[in-house]
C-alpha positions in Angstrom: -87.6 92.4 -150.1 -84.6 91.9 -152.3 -86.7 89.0 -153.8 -89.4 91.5 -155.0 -87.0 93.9 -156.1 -85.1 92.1 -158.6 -88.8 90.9 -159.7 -89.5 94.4 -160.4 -86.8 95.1 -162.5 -86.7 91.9 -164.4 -90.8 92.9 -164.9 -89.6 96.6 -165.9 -90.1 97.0 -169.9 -87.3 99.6 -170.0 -85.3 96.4 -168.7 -85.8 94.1 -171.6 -85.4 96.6 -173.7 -82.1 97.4 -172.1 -81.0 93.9 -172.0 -81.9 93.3 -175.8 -80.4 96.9 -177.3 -77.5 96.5 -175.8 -76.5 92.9 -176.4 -77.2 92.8 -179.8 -75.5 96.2 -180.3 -72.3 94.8 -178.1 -72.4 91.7 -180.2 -72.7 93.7 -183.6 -69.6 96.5 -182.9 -67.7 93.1 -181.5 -68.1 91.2 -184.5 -67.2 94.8 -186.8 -63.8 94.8 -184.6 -63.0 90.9 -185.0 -63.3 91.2 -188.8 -60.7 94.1 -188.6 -58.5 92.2 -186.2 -58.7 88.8 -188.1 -58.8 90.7 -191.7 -55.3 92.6 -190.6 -53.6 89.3 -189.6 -55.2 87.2 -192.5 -53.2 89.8 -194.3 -50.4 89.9 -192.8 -50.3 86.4 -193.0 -51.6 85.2 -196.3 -50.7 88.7 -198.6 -47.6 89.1 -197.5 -46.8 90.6 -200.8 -49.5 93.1 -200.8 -48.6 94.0 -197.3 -45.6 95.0 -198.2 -45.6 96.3 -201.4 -45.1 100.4 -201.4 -47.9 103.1 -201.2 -47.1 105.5 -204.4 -43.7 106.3 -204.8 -42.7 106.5 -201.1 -40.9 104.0 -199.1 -44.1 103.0 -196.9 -45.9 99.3 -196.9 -49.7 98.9 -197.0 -49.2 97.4 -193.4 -48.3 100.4 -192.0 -51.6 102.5 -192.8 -54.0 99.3 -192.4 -52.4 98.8 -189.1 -53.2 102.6 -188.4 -56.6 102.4 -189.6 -57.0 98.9 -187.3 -56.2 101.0 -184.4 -58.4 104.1 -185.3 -61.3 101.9 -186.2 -61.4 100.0 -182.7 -60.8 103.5 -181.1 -64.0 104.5 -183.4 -66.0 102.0 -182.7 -65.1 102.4 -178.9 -66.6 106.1 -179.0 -69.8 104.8 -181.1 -70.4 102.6 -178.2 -70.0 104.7 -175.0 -71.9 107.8 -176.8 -74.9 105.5 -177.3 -74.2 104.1 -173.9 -74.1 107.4 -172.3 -77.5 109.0 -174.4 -79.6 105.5 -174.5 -78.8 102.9 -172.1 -78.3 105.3 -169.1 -81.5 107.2 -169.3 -83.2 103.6 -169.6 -80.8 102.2 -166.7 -81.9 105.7 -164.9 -85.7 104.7 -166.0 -85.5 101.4 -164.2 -84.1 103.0 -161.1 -86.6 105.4 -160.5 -89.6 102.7 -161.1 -88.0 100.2 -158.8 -87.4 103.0 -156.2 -91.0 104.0 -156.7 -92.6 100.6 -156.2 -90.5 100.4 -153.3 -91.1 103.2 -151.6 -95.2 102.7 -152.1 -94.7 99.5 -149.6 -95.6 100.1 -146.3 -92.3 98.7 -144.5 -90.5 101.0 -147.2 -92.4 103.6 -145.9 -92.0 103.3 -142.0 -88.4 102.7 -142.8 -87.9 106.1 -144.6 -89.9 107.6 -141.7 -87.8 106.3 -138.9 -90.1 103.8 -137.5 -89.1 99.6 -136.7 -91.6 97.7 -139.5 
């Protein structure tokens, strides 16, 4: 039975289309957060000049803000991902639930099970 299930669900449309959305939209806010991580060190490391040459007049260094906006960025993009996650790939995760559940419960072992009865 667990056999046929996990056929069902890897048959399910909504499951590929699960599987594809949210790999490639992992992989792309992934990538977005690497280039800020990387870009902030290859800064810190190669412009050191720029990095810590004053904003305006005051007595704060570019690092300081770009650090900032690092942090607040991967904060952002955190959000961006778990308000998708919570709109889009839950109501398909929900989608694939209910069909497997359906195509179970249309067996007839499923059936005598849910009714009390030895299959």
């Amino acid at each position: 039975m667990e056999e046929d299930l996990v056929r069902r669900v890897k048959n399910d449309p909504n499951y590929h289309k699960l599987v594809s959305t949210r790999s490639r939209y992992g992989w792309t806010l992934a990538v977005l957060v690497l280039i800020a991580y990387y870009g902030f060190t290859l800064l810190n490391a190669f412009a050191k000049s720029f990095m810590g040459s004053r904003v305006g007049e005051g007595a704060m260094s570019w690092g300081i803000p770009l650090g900032l906006f690092v942090i607040v960025f991967t904060v952002a993009v955190t959000a961006i991902y778990v308000r998708r996650a919570n709109r889009e790939f839950d109501a398909l995760t929900e989608a694939i639930q209910r069909n497997a559940a359906g195509a179970t419960a249309s067996t007839p072992a499923a059936t005598n099970v849910k009714q009390g009865k030895a299959a």
